[in-house]
C-alpha positions as CSV (number, residue, x, y, z in Angstrom):
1,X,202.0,188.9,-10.7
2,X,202.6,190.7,-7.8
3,X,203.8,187.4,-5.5
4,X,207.0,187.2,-8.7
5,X,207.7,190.6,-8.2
6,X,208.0,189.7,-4.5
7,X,210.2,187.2,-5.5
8,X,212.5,189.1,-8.2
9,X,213.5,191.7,-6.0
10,X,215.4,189.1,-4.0
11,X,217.7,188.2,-6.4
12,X,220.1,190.4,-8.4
13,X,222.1,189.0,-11.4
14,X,224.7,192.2,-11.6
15,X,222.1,194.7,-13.1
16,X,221.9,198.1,-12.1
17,X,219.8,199.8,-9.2
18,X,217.7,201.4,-11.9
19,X,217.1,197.6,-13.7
20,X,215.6,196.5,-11.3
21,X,213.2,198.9,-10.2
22,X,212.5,199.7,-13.9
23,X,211.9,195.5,-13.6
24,X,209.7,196.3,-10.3
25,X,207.7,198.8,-11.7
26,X,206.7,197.0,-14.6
27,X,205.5,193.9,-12.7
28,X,203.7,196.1,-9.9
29,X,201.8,197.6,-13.0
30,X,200.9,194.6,-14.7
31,X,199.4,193.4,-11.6
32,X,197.5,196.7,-11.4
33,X,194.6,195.6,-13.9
34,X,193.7,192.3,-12.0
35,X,193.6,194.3,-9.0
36,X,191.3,197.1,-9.6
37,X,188.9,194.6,-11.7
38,X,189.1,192.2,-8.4
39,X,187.9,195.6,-6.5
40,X,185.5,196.8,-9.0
41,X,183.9,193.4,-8.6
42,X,184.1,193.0,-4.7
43,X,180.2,193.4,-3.5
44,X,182.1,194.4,-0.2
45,X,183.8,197.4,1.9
46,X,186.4,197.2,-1.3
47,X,189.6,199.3,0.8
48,X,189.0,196.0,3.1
49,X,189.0,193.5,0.0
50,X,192.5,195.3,-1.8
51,X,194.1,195.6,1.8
52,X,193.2,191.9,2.6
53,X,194.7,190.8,-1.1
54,X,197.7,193.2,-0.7
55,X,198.5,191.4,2.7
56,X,197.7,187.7,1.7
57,X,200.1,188.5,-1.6
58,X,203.1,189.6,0.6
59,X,202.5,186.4,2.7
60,X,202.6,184.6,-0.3
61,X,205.3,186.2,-1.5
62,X,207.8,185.8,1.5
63,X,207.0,182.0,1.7
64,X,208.0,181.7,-1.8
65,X,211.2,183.5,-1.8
66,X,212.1,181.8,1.8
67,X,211.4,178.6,0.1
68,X,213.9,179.5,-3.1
69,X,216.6,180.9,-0.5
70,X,216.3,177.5,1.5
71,X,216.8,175.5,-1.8
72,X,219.2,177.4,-3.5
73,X,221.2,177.8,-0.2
74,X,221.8,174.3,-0.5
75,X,225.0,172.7,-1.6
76,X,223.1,169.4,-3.1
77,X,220.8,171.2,-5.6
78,X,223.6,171.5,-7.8
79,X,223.3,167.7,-8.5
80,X,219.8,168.3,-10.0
81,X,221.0,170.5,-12.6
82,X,222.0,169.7,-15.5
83,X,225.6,168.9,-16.9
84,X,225.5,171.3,-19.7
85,X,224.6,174.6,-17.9
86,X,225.9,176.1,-15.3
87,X,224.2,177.5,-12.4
88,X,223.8,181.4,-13.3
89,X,225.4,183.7,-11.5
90,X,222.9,185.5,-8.8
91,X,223.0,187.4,-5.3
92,X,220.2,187.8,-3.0
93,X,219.5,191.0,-2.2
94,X,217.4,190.7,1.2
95,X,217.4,194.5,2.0
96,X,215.4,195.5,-1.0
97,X,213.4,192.3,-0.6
98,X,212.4,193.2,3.0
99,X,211.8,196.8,1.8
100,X,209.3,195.6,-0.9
101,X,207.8,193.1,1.2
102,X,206.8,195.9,3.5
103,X,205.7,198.1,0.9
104,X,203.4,195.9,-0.4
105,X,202.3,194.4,3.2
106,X,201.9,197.6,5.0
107,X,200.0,199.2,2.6
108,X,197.2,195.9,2.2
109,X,197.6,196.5,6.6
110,X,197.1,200.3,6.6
111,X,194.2,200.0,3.3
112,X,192.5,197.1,6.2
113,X,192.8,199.2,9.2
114,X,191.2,201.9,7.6
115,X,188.2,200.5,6.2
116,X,187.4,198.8,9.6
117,X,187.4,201.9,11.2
118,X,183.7,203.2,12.4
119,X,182.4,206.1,10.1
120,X,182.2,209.6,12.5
């Protein structure tokens, strides 16, 4: 859930600035469940275990929307769709994307860093 909200704050169809991070929100919540259970049921250091799945998710994340630039970006995907419908009308919005992506990485970085750090 998280890795499509990755992905959705690339691209803007014309909606506002409050759209979208109403549309943010509500996929960074619904991935909010999975998460917790997956660190309720860790057996390890569990601010290790989110951080780790925070980080691997943003990877994720910026692969896949690197791949949909790549292919949209390209003049010949047109031919593959079809006749009838036009290709929708869409920006990428990289700033916001970037933004995210940090969000989300950083704070999987920051929640690893700290839970490898020696008790004192």
């Amino acid at each position: 859930m998280l890795v499509s909200e990755i992905f959705i704050a690339l691209l803007d169809f014309g909606q506002s600035a409050a759209t979208t991070i109403g549309i943010l929100a509500f996929f960074a919540l619904l991935s909010l469940p999975f998460f917790l259970l997956a660190v309720w049921a860790t057996p390890g250091d569990r601010t290790v275990e989110l951080g780790a799945a925070l980080v691997v998710t943003a990877i994720v994340g910026a692969v896949l929307s690197l791949a949909v630039v790549i292919m949209l970006s390209d003049p010949q995907f047109r031919q593959f769709m079809p006749d009838d419908r036009p290709m929708p009308e869409f920006h990428f919005t990289p700033l916001l994307a970037l933004v995210n992506l940090a969000l989300i990485g950083g704070t999987g970085w920051l929640l690893t860093r700290r839970g490898q750090q020696p008790a004192r």
